[in-house]
VEXKEDREN-238142 format. One line per field, with one value per residue (C-alpha): residue number from 1; residue in one letter; x, y, z. Coordinates in Angstrom, 3 decimals, decimal comma. Layout:
i = (NUM	...)
aa = (A	...)
px = (X	...)
py = (Y	...)
pz = (Z	...)
This chain:
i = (1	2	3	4	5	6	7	8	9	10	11	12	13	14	15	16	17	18	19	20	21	22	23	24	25	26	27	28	29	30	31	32	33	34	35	36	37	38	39	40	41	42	43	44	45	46	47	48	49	50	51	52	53	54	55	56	57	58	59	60	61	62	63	64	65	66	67	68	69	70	71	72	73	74	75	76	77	78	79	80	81	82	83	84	85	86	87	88	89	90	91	92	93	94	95	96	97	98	99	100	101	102	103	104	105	106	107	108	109	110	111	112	113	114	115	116	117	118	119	120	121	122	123)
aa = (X	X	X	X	X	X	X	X	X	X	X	X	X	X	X	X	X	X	X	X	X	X	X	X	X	X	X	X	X	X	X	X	X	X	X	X	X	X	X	X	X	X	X	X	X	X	X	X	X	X	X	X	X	X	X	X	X	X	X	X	X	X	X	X	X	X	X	X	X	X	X	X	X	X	X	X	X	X	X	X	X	X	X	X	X	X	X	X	X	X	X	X	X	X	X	X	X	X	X	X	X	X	X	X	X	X	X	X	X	X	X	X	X	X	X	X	X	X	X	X	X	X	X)
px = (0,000	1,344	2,106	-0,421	0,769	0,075	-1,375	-4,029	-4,962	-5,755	-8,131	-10,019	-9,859	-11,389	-14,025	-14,610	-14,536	-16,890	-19,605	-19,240	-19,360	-22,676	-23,953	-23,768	-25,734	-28,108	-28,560	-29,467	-32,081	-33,255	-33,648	-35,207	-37,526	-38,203	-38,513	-41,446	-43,048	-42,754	-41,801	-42,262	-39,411	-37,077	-35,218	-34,686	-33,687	-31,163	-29,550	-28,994	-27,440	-25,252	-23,907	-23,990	-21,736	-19,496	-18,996	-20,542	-19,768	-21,808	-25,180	-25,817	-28,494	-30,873	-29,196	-25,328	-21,929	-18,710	-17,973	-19,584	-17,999	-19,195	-22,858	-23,961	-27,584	-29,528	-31,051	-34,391	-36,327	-39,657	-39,202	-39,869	-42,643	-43,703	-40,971	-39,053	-35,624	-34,934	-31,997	-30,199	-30,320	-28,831	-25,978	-25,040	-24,711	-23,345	-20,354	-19,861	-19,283	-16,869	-14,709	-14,352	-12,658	-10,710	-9,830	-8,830	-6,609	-4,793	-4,640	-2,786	-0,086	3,517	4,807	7,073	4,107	2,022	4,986	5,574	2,231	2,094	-1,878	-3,742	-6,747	-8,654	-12,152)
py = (0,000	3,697	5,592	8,370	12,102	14,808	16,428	13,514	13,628	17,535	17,325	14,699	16,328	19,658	17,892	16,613	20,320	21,478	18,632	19,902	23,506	22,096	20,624	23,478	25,298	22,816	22,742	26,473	26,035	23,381	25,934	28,504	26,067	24,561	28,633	29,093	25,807	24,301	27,211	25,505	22,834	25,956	25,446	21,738	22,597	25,313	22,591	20,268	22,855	24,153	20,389	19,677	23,219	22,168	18,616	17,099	13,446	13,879	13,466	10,942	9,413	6,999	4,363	5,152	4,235	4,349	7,995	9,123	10,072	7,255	8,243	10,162	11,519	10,064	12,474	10,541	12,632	10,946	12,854	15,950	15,579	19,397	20,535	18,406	17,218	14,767	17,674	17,395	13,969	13,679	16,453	13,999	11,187	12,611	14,961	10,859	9,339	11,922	11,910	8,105	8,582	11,544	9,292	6,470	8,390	10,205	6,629	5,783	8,999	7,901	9,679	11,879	13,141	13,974	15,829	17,442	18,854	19,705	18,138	15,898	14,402	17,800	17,738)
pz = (0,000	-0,810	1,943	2,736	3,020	5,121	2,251	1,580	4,946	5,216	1,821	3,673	7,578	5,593	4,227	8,152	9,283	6,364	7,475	11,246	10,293	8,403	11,484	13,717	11,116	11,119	14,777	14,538	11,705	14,037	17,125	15,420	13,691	17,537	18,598	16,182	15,795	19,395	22,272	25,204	23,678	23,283	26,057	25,257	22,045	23,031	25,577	22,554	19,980	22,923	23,348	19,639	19,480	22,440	21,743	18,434	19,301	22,611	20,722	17,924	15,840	17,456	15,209	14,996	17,553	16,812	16,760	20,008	23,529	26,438	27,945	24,238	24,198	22,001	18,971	17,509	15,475	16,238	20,067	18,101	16,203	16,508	13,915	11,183	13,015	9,713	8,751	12,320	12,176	8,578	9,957	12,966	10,704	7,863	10,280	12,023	8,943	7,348	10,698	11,024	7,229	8,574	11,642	9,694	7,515	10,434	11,832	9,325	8,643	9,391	12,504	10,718	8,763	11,899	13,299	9,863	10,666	14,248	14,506	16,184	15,241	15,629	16,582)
């Protein structure tokens, strides 16, 4: 197998932080949607955008693992049947899915490469 670069793995760690940068805008769309459509969930709703903001992999899909912290909350659209959650829920799948690639490729840089860089497996 070639060895991967440094280079290789920043085109696919942007495309992570482009997905979570996609999330977070979700999550807002998703408060101000709860805001008009369901008020009295409003300050549910803010308490899951601020952890979705502060720590992505603390809240997953009802049906994913793998990427999530120990203890996740669970994100099920059908517990928010006032307003149309579908586009959170694709975010938090879709921002899981491109980090485990990102992970996997970081996983496997050579050390050299990861010092070249100075990174970590940013978040």
């Amino acid at each position: 197998m070639a060895r991967l670069t440094a280079k290789e793995y920043q085109t696919v760690h942007d495309d992570f932080l482009e997905h979570r940068d996609d999330l977070h805008v979700k999550a807002l769309q998703f408060l101000a949607e709860v805001t008009r459509r369901a008020p009295h969930r409003r300050r549910e709703a803010e308490r899951l955008v601020a952890r979705i903001s502060r720590d992505w992999r603390s809240v997953r899909p009802e049906t994913g693992t793998g990427t999530c912290n120990p203890s996740p909350e669970v994100f099920d659209p059908a517990n928010w049947s006032e307003v149309d959650a579908r586009p959170l829920r694709s975010a938090l799948v879709h921002c899981g899915d491109k980090f485990n690639v990102a992970r996997s490729y970081y996983e496997e840089l050579p050390a050299d490469e990861k010092r070249l860089m100075g990174i970590g497996m940013r978040l």
